[in-house]
C-alpha positions as CSV (number, residue, x, y, z in Angstrom):
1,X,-10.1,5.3,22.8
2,X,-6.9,7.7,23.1
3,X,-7.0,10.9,21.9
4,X,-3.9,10.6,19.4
5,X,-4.1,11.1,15.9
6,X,-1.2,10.1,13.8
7,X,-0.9,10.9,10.3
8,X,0.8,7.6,8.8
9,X,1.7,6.8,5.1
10,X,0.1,4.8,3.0
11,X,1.7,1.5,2.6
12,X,3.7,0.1,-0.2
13,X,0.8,-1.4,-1.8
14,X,-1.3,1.9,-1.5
15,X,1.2,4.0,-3.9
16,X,0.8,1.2,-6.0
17,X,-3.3,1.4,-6.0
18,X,-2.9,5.4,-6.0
19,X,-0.9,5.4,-9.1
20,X,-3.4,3.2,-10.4
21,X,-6.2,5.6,-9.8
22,X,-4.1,8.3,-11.2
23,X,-4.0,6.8,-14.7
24,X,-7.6,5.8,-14.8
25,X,-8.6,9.3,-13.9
26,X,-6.0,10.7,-16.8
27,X,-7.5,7.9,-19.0
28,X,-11.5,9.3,-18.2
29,X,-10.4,12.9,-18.3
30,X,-8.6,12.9,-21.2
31,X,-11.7,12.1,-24.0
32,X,-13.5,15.2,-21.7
33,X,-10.5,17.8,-22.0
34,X,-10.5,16.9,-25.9
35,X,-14.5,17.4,-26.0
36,X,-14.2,20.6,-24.7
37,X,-11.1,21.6,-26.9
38,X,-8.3,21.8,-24.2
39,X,-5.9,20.8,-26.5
40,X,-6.8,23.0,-29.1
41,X,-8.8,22.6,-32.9
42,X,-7.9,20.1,-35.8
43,X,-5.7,17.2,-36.1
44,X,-3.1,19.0,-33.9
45,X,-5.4,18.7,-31.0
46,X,-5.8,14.7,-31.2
47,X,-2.3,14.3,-31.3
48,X,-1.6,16.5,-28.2
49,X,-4.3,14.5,-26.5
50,X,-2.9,10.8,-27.0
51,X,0.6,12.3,-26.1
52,X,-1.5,13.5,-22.5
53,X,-3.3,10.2,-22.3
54,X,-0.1,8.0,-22.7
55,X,2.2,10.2,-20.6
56,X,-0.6,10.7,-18.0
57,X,-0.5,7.0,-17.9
58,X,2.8,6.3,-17.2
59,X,3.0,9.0,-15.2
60,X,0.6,7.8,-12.8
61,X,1.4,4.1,-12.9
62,X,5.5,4.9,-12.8
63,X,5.5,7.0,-9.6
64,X,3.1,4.5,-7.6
65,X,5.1,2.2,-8.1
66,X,8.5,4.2,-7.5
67,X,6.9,5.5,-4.3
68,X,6.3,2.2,-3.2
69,X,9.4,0.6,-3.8
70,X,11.3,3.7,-2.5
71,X,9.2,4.1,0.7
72,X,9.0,0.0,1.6
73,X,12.3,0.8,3.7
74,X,11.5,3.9,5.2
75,X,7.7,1.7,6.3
76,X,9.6,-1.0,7.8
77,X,11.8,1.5,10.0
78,X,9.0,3.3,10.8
79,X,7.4,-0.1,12.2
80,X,10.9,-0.5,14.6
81,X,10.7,3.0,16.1
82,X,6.8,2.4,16.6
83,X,7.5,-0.8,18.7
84,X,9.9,0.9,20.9
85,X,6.9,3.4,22.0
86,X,4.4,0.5,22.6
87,X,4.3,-1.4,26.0
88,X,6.4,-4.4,25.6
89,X,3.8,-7.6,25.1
90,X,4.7,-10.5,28.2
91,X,6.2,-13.3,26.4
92,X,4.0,-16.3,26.1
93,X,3.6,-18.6,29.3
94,X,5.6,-21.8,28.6
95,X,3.4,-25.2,28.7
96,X,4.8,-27.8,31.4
97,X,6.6,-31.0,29.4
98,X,4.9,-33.5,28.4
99,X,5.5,-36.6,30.8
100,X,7.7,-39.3,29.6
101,X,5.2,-42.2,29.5
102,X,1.6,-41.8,29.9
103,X,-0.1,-42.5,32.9
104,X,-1.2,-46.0,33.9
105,X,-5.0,-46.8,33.6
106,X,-7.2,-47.7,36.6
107,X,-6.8,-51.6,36.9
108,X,-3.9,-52.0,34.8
109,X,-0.7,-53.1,36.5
């Protein structure tokens, strides 16, 4: 095991699934704020909190997926410059040809 620690970026897909996360938590905290009157009293503070909830929402679920379309180049670049540090594989040992005819049996002429 080496002793180097990398910090690496989540992967296109992960933004996706972190965005994700990000609404749902938006979506479960929003009913508590409003419980607890973060948004204030009265009719007022409903309103305020489906204007959180649904900007939370696409908030969350719009920059996952930003971040992963916008970083899927800078991951596949990152893959090139990370093959030039590892140890070059040896290419594959080539199998001999295959003969032209097969051989002949034992007793057949």
């Amino acid at each position: 095991m080496s002793g180097n620690i990398r910090f690496t970026w989540l992967r296109p897909g992960g933004w996706t699934r972190l965005g994700v996360v990000v609404a749902v938590a938006i979506m479960f905290s929003t009913p508590m704020l409003w419980s607890l009157g973060g948004f204030g009293d009265g009719d007022e503070a409903l309103r305020r909190a489906l204007i959180f909830l649904f900007s939370g929402l696409w908030f969350g679920i719009g920059i996952g997926y930003a971040a992963s379309w916008a970083l899927r180049g800078f991951v596949l670049r990152a893959k090139d410059d990370d093959d030039e540090e590892a140890p070059r594989a040896r290419p594959p040992v080539a199998r001999p040809p295959a003969p032209a005819h097969p051989p002949a049996r034992p007793g057949q002429h």
